[in-house]
C-alpha positions in Angstrom: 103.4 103.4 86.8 106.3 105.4 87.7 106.2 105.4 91.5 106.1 101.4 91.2 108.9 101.3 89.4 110.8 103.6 91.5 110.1 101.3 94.4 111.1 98.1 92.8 114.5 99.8 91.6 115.2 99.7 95.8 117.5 97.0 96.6 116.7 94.7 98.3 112.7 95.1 97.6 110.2 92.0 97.5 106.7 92.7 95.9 103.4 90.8 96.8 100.3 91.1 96.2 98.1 92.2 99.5 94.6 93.0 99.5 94.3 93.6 96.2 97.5 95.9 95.8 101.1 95.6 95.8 103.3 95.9 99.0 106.7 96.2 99.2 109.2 94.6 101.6 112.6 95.0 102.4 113.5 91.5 104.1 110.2 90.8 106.7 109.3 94.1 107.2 106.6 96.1 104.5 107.5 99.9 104.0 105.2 100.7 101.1 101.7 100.1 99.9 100.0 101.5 96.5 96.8 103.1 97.1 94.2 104.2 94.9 95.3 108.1 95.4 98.3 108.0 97.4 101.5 105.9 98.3 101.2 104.6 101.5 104.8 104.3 103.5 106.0 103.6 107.0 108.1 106.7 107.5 110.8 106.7 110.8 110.5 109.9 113.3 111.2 112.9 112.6 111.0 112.5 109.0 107.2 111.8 109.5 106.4 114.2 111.8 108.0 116.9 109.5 106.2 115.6 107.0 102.7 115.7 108.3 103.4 119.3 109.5 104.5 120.3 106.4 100.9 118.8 105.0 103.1 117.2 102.4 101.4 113.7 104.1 98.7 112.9 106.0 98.1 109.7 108.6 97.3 106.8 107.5 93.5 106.3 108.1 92.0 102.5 108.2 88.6 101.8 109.8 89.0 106.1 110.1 91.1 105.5 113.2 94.7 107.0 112.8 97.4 103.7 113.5 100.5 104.6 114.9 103.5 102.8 114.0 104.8 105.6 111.3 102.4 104.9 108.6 101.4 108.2 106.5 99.7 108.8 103.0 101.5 110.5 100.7 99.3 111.5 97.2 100.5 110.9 94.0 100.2 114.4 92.9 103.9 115.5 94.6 106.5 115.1 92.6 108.4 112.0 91.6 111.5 112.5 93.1 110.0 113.4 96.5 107.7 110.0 96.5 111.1 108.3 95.8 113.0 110.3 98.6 110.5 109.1 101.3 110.4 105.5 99.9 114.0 105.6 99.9 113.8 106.9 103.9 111.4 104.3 104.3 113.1 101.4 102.8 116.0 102.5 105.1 113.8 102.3 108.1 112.8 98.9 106.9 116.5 98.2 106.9 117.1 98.9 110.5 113.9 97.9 112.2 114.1 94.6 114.7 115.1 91.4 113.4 111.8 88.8 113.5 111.7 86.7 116.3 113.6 83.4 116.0 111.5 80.4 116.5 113.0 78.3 118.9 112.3 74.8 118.8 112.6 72.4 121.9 115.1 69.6 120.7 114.0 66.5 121.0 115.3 64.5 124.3 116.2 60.5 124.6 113.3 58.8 125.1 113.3 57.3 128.4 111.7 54.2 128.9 109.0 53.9 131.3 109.9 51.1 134.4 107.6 48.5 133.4 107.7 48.5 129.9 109.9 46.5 127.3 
């Protein structure tokens, strides 16, 4: 598939498999789903609003509610090199976004010893 391979040309890209398609990471952060129909990317404002009201996209629908969080469908009857464009902008976007949380671990102390014992 053309459009797969075009993502997986992005560096740095990690593929898994999720739900029974491929998503595509850059570092922790996913910016690109296959869909049946349409490729499925987390675009940043105000490339997705232009976007949707160009009807070039449409939102992302799951459980027919509309999420937030930049996610828009974009079928795989546009051209090639404007699938690639927006997963290029999107990859970007991944690039940029907020760093994970750290996990912060409490460090062990001395153990005391308890008056009365030993």
């Amino acid at each position: 598939m053309l459009v797969r391979d075009a993502l997986s040309d992005l560096a740095p890209v990690r593929i898994k498999k999720l739900f029974g398609t491929e998503a595509f990471f850059h570092g922790e952060r996913m910016f690109a789903v296959l869909g049946n129909d349409a490729l499925m990317l987390r675009l940043p404002e105000p490339l997705r609003s232009d976007i949707l009201a160009a009807a070039a996209a449409r939102p992302f629908l799951s459980e027919r509610l509309a999420l937030t969080h930049g996610w828009v469908e974009v079928p795989y009857v546009s051209e090639l090199a404007h699938l690639t464009r927006l997963a290029e902008a999107a990859h970007a976007a991944a690039a940029r976004g907020r760093r994970p949380a750290k996990r912060r671990f409490r460090r062990a102390g001395k153990r005391r010893s308890i008056p009365g014992t030993r």
